[in-house]
N, C-alpha and C positions, 0 to 999 in steps of 0.2 A: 712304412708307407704303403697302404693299399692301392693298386694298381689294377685295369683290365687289361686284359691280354692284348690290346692295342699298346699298351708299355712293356711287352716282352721283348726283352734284346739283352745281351749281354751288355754293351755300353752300359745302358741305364743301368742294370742291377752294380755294376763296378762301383758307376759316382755316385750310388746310396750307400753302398758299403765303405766307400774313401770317407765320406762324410759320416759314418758311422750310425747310417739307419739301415733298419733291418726293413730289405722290400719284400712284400707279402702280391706277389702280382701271379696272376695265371698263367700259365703256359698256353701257349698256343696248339690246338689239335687234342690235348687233355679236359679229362672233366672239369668241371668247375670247384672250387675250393669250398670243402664245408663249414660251414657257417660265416664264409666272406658277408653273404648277405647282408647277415645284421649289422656288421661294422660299415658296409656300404650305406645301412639305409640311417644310419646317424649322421654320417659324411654328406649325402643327399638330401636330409632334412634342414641340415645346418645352413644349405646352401641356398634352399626354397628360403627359408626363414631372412635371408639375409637380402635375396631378390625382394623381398616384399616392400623393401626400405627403397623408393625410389633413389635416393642421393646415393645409395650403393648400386644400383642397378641400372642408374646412368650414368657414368663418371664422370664430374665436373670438375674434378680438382686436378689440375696441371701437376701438378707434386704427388711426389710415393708417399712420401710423408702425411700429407694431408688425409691421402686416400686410405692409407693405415688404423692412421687415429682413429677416422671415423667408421673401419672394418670393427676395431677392441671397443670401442663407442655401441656399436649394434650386438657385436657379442655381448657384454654387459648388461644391455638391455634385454637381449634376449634369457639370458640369464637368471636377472631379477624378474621375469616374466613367469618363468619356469617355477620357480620357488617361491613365486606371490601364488600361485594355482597351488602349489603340493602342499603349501602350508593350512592347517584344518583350524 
């Protein structure tokens, strides 16, 4: 799980590690991690892309459930989006 140095703590890195993810977060007061960037800036993008869908970017759905569906609903679209452009 990538993480900024505003999720350094010992806690946190524990219940990634109980739960069996490897957390990749910055230290506080150290340099910055090389080549975090680029995995940030797919994490960042994903997340532009997914604000652009008003019904994700205003919740209307009372339910986790609902509001899931329609998270794997936009990623899939985003998706086939991706691969209708790379396709020549």
């Amino acid at each position: 799980m990538l993480g900024d140095k505003g999720y350094d703590s010992n806690p946190n890195r524990d219940e990634l590690r109980s739960r069996r993810i490897l957390p990749v977060i910055s230290r506080k007061g150290s340099p910055n991690i090389i080549g975090i960037g680029k995995l940030r800036y797919v994490v960042e993008q994903t997340f532009a892309l997914l604000h652009h869908l008003k019904r994700l970017a205003v919740r209307w759905e009372r339910r986790t459930e609902l509001h899931d569906a329609f998270v794997s609903l936009a990623c899939s679209l985003i998706c086939y989006r991706r691969l209708k452009k790379a396709r020549p």
